[in-house]
C-alpha positions as CSV (number, residue, x, y, z in Angstrom):
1,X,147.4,62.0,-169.9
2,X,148.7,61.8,-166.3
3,X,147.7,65.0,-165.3
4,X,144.0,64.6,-167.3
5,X,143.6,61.7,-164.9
6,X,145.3,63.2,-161.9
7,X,142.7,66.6,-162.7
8,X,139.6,64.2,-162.8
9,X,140.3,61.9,-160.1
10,X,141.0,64.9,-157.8
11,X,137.7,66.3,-159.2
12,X,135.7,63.2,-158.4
13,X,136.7,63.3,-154.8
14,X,135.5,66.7,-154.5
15,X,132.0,65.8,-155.5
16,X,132.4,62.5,-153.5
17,X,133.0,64.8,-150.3
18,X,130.7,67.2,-151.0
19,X,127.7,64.8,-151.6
20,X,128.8,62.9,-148.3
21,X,128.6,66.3,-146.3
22,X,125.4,67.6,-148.3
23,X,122.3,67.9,-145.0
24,X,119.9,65.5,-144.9
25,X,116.8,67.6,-146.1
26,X,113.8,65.0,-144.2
27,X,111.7,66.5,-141.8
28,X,110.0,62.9,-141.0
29,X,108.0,60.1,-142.0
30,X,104.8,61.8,-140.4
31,X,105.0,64.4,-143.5
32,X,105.2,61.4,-146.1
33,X,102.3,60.7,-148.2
34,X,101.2,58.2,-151.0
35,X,99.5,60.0,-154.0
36,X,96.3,58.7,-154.4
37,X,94.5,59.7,-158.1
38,X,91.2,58.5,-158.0
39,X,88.0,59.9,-160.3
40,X,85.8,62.8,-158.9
41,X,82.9,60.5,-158.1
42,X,85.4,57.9,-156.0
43,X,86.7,60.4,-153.4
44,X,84.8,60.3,-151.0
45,X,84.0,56.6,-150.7
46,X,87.6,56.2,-150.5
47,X,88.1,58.7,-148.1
48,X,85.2,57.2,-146.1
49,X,86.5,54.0,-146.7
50,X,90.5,54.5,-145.8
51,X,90.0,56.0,-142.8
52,X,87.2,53.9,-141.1
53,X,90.0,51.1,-141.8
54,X,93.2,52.8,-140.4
55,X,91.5,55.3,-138.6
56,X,92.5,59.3,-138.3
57,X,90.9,62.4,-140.7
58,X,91.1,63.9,-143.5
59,X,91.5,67.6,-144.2
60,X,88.8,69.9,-146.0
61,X,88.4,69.1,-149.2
62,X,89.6,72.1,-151.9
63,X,89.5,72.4,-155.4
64,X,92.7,73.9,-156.8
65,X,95.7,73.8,-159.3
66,X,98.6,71.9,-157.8
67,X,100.5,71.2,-161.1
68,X,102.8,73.8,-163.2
69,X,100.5,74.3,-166.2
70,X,96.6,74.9,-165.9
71,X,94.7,72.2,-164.1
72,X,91.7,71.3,-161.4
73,X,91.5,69.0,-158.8
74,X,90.1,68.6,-155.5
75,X,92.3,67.9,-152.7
76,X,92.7,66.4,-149.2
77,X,95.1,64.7,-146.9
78,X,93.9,61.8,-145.4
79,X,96.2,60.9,-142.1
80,X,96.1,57.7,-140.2
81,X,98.2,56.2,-137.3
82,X,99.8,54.4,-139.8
83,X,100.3,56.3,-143.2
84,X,98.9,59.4,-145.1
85,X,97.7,60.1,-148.4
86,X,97.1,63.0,-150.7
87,X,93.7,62.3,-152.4
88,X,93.3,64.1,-155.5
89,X,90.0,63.9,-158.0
90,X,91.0,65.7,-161.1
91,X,88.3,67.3,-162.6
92,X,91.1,68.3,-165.9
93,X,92.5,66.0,-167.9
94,X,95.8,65.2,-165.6
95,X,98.8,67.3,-166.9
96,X,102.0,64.6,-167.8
97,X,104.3,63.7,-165.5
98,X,101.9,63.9,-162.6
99,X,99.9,60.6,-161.8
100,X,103.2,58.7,-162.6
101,X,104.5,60.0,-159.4
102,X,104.4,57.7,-155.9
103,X,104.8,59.7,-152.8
104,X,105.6,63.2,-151.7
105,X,108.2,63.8,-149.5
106,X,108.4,66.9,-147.5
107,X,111.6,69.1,-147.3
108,X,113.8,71.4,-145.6
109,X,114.8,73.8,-149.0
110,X,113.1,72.2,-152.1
111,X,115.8,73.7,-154.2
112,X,118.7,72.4,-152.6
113,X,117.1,69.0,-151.9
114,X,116.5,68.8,-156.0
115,X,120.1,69.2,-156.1
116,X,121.0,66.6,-154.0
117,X,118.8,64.4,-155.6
118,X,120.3,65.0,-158.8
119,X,124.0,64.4,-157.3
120,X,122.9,61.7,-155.9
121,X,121.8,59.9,-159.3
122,X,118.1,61.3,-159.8
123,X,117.3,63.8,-162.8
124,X,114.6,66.6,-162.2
125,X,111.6,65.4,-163.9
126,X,109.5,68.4,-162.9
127,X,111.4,71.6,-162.0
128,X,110.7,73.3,-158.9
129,X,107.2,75.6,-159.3
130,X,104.8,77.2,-156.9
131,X,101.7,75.5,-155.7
132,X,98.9,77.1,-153.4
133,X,100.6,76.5,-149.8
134,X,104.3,75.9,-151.2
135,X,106.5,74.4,-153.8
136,X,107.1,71.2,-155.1
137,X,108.9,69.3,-157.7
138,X,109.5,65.5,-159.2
139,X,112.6,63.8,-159.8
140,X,112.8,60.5,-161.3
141,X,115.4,57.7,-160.0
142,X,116.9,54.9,-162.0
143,X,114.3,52.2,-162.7
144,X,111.9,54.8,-163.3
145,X,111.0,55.5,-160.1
146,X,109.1,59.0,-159.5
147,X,108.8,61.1,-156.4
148,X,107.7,64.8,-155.6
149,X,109.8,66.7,-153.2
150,X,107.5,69.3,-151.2
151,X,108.1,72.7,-149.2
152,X,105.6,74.7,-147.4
153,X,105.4,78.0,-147.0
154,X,103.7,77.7,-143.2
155,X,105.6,74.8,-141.5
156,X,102.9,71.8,-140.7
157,X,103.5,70.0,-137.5
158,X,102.0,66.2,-137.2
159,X,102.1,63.5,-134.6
160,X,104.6,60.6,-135.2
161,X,103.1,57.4,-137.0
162,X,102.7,54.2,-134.3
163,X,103.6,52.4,-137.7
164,X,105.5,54.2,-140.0
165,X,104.4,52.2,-143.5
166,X,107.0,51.2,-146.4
167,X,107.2,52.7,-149.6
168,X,107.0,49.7,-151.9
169,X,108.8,49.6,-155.2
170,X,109.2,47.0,-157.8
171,X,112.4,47.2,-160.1
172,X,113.8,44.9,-162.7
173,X,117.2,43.3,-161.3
174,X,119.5,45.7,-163.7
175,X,118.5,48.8,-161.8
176,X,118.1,47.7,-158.9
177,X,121.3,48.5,-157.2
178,X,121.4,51.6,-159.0
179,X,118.4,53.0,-157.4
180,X,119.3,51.8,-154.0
181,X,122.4,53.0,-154.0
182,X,121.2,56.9,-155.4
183,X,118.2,56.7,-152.9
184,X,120.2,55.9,-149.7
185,X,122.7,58.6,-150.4
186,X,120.4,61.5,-151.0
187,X,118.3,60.3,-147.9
188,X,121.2,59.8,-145.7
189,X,119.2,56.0,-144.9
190,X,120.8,52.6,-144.5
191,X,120.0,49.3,-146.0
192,X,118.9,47.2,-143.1
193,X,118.4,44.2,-145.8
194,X,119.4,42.6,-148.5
195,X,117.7,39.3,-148.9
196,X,118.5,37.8,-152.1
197,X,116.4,34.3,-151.3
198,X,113.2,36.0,-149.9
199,X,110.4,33.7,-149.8
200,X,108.4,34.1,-153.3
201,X,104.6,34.2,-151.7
202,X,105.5,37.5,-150.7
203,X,104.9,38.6,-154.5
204,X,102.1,35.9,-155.2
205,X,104.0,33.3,-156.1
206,X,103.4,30.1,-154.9
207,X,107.5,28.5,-154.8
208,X,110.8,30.1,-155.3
209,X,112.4,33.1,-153.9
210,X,113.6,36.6,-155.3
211,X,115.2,39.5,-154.0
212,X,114.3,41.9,-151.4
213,X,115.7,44.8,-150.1
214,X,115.1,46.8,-147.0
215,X,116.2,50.8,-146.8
216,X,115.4,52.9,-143.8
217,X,115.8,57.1,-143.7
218,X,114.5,59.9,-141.8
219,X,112.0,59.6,-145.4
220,X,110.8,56.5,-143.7
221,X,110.9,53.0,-145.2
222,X,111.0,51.9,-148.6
223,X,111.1,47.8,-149.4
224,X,112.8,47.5,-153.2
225,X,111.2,44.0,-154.8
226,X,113.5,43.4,-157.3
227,X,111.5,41.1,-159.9
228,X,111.2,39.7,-163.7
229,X,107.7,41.4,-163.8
230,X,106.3,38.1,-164.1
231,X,103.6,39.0,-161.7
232,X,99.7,37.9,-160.7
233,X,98.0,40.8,-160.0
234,X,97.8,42.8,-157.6
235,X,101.2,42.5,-157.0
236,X,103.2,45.3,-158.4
237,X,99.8,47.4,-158.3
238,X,100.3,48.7,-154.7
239,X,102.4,51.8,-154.0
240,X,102.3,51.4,-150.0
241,X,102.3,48.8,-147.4
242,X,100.9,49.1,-144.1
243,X,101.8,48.1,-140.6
244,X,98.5,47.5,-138.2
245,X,98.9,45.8,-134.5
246,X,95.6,43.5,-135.4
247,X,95.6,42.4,-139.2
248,X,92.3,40.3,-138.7
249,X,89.7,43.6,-137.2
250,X,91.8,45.5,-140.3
251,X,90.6,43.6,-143.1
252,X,87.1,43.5,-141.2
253,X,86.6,47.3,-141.3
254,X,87.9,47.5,-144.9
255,X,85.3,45.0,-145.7
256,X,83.0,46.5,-143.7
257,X,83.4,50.5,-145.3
258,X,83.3,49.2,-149.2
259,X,86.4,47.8,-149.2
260,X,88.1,44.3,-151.1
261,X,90.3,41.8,-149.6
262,X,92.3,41.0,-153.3
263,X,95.0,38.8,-151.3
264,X,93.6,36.9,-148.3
265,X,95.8,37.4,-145.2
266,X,98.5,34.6,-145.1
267,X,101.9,33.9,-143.4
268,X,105.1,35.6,-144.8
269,X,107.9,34.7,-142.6
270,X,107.1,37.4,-139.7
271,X,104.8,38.3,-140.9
272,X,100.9,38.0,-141.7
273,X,99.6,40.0,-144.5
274,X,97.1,40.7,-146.9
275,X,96.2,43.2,-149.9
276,X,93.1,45.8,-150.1
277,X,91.6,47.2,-152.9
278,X,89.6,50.6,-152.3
279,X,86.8,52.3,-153.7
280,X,88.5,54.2,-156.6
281,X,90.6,51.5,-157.2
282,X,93.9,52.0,-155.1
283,X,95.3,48.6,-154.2
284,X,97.8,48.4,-150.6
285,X,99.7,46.1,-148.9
286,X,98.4,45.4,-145.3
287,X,100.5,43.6,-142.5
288,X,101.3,42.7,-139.2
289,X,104.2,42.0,-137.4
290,X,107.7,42.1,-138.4
């Protein structure tokens, strides 16, 4: 019995030190997007209306497969100062897992970043397949918590963010920890907070506090809210939140290109923000300030 235990003790270390010494496989925020799923008829008024509000371009518009088994959807990345997304209009019914997936993270080796990921705590969800300018796959954290890993074949190059936005993510208490701990390892990142009495209105409510915690990684940020689900909506809706330097002349162009202000703009700490809802129907977080 000694030597069982001596055997797997000596074998956990191992995969300890290898995990510790796996790369860090992030090229940078910059190539971090939000996946946006919106109908056909809704792209281009959101596209129209995201970028008249943060500003920036979107790509052409193509209409392709970028899922494993037959599919068709048009395409685009939107970039802003402050955050991307990948628009996509399915035209197919959408093939399972993808919709259910938050962001896309770009890569240095999409194969050996799965495997991190997986030693790390995440299981593949979507193995590694070809798509029209790369590869790609999902892997699902605890909690639930979806994410496509991306290579290209022809390496992009795009200007830094002047706000680099926060991945939001709402888990239940018991998995909480889990998924912070899996995340920060496989993105070599650091919790910068852990506030377990975090003013409530930041989640709708109007008393009491819950817990939020603050990661940061060459991935970018990610803010987990770690809540009993008892939630007004939109709250728990929105994938992304936003940095802007003026919060007020934000809200005004969203309103302005076809945009709704769900969540008026109010005080959180240091911070002022508010919550959109664009044509198509994706909801985000807007702030300003720290």
């Amino acid at each position: 019995m000694r030597l069982h235990t001596l055997v797997a003790s000596l074998a956990l270390l191992i995969s300890s030190a290898a995990l510790a010494e796996a790369p860090n496989y992030a090229v940078g925020a910059q190539y971090d997007t939000t996946h946006v799923y919106v109908a056909p008829g809704d792209v281009d008024a959101f596209v129209k209306s995201f970028t008249a509000t943060f500003g920036g371009q979107s790509t052409k518009q193509v209409v392709v497969t970028v899922t494993p088994t037959p599919s068709s959807t048009s395409s685009q990345l939107v970039q802003t100062p402050v955050g991307t997304v990948s628009v996509f209009g399915f035209r197919t019914p959408v093939p399972y897992p993808f919709g259910l997936e938050r962001t896309g993270y770009l890569v240095t080796d999409l194969d050996a970043a799965v495997k991190a990921a997986n030693a790390a705590g995440a299981a593949t969800l979507v193995a590694p397949f070809d798509d029209p300018i790369g590869r790609d796959a999902v892997v699902t954290w605890p909690g639930g918590v979806n994410m496509q890993l991306y290579w290209h074949t022809k390496k992009p190059a795009y200007v830094a963010f002047e706000h680099v936005p926060e991945n939001r993510i709402y888990l239940p208490a018991e998995s909480a920890d889990a998924f912070t701990k899996a995340f920060v390892r496989f993105a070599h990142g650091k919790v910068v907070s852990d506030d377990r009495h975090a003013p409530g209105i930041e989640i709708g409510r109007k008393d009491g506090t819950y817990r939020r915690i603050r990661i940061e990684s060459t991935y970018g940020k990610a803010t987990v809210l770690v809540t009993d689900g008892h939630l007004d909506w939109p709250y728990g809706t929105e994938l992304t939140g936003y940095e802007v330097g003026d919060l007020d002349a934000t809200l005004k162009r969203a309103k302005d290109s076809g945009a709704k202000v769900v969540v008026d703009a109010h005080a959180e700490g240091n911070r002022r923000a508010a919550m959109l809802q664009f044509p198509g129907g994706y909801v985000a977080e807007v702030h300003s300030g720290q």
